[in-house]
C-alpha positions as CSV (number, residue, x, y, z in Angstrom):
1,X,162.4,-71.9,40.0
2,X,162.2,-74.5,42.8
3,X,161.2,-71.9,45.2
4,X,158.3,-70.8,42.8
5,X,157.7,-74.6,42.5
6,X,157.2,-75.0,46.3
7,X,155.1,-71.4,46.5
8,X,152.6,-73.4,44.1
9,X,152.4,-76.7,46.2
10,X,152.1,-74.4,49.6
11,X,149.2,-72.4,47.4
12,X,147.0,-74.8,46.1
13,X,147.2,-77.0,49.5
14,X,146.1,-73.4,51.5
15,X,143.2,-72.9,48.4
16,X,142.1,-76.3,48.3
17,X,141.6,-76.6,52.7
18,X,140.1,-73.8,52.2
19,X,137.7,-75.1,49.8
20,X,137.0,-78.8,51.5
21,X,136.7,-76.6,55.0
22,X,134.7,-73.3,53.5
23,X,133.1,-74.9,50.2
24,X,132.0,-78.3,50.9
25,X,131.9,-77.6,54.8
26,X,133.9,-80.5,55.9
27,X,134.7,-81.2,59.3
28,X,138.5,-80.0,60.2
29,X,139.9,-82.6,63.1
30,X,142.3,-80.3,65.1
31,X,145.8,-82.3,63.9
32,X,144.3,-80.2,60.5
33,X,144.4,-77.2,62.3
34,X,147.5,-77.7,63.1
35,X,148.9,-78.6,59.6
36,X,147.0,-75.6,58.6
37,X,148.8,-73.8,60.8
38,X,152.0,-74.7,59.1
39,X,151.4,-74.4,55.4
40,X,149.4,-71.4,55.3
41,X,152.2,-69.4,56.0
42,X,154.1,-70.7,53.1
43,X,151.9,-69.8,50.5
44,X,152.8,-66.4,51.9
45,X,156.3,-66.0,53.2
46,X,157.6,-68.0,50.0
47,X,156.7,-65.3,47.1
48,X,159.0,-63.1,49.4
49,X,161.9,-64.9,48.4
50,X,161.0,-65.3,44.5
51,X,161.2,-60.8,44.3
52,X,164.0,-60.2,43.4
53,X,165.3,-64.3,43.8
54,X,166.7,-65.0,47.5
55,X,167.3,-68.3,49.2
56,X,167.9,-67.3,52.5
57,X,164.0,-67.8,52.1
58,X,164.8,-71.1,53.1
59,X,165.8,-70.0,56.3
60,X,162.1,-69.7,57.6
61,X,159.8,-71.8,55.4
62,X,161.6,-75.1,55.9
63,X,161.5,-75.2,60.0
64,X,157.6,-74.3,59.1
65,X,156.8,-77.0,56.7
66,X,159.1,-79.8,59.2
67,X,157.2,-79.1,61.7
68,X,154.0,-79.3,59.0
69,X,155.3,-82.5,57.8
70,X,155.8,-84.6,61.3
71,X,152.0,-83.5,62.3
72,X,151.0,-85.1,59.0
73,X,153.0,-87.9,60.0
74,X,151.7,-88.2,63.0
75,X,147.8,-87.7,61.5
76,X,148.8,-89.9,59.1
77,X,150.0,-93.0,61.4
78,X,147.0,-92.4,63.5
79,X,144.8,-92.5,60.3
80,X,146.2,-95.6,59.6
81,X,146.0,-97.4,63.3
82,X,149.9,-97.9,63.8
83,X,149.5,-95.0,66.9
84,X,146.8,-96.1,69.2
85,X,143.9,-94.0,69.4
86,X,144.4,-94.0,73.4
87,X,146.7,-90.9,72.6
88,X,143.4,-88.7,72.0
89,X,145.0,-85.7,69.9
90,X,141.4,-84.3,69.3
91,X,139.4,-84.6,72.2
92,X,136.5,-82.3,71.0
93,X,134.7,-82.3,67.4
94,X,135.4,-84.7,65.2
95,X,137.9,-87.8,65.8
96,X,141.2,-87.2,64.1
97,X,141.7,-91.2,62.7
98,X,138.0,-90.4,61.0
99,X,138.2,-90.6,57.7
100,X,136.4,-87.9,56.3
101,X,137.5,-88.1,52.2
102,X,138.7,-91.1,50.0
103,X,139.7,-90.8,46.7
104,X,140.5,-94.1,45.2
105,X,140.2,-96.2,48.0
106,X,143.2,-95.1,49.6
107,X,144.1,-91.3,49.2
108,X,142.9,-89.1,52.4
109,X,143.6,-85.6,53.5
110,X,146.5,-86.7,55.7
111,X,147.9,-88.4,53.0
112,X,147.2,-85.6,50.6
113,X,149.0,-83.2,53.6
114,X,152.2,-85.4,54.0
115,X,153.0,-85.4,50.0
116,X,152.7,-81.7,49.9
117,X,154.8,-80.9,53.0
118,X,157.2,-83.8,51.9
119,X,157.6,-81.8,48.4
120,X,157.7,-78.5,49.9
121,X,160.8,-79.9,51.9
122,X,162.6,-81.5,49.2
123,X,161.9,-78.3,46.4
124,X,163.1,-75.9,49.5
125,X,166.6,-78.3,50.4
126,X,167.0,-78.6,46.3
127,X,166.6,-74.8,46.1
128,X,169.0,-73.8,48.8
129,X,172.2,-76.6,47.5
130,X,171.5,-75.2,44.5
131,X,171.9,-72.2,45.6
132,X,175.1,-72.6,47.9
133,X,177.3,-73.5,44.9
């Protein structure tokens, strides 16, 4: 069940980049790319452990969404001016500390990025203690 529970956060992230990006044809800094990178794959490699039930899923989605997760840290820092912007991550199209979408005055796409990778991560480490007793 937690498995199936991170499948659904890796899934609607993937569908809704894919509508801000193909839909609505927002920009996509390259720090996005790179997250996209990360969680795409999920949505895919984590049904393969739901049929018939096996953890050992865990094994490759979790190094996949850590490495998801410190990008969006990182994306998310910059966003927020704590890492100078000296750094230049995206050097062509559009600046990664832009803020292209806010939703309340505060919520942004690399905030929306980090909570999804951060539950993907906890619902994978849940599933595989769970698992291991």
């Amino acid at each position: 069940m937690l498995i199936f529970g991170a499948w659904l956060v890796a899934s609607s992230s993937t569908l809704g980049a894919l509508f801000l990006g193909e839909v609505m044809h927002l920009p996509t800094c390259v720090l996005c790319w790179y997250q996209r990178i990360f969680m795409f794959p999920l949505a895919l490699i984590l049904p393969i452990g739901l049929f018939p039930p096996d953890r050992k899923v865990v094994r490759y989605a979790l190094p996949l969404a850590a490495l998801g997760w410190l990008i969006a840290v990182f994306h998310l820092l910059l966003v927020a001016g704590v890492i100078p912007e000296d750094i230049k991550p995206c050097r062509q199209g559009i600046p990664c500390s832009e803020t292209v979408i806010e939703w309340f005055g505060f919520v942004t796409i690399p905030l929306l990025s980090f909570l999804a990778f951060s539950t993907v991560i906890a619902l994978l480490v849940l599933a595989y203690f769970r698992g291991s007793k």
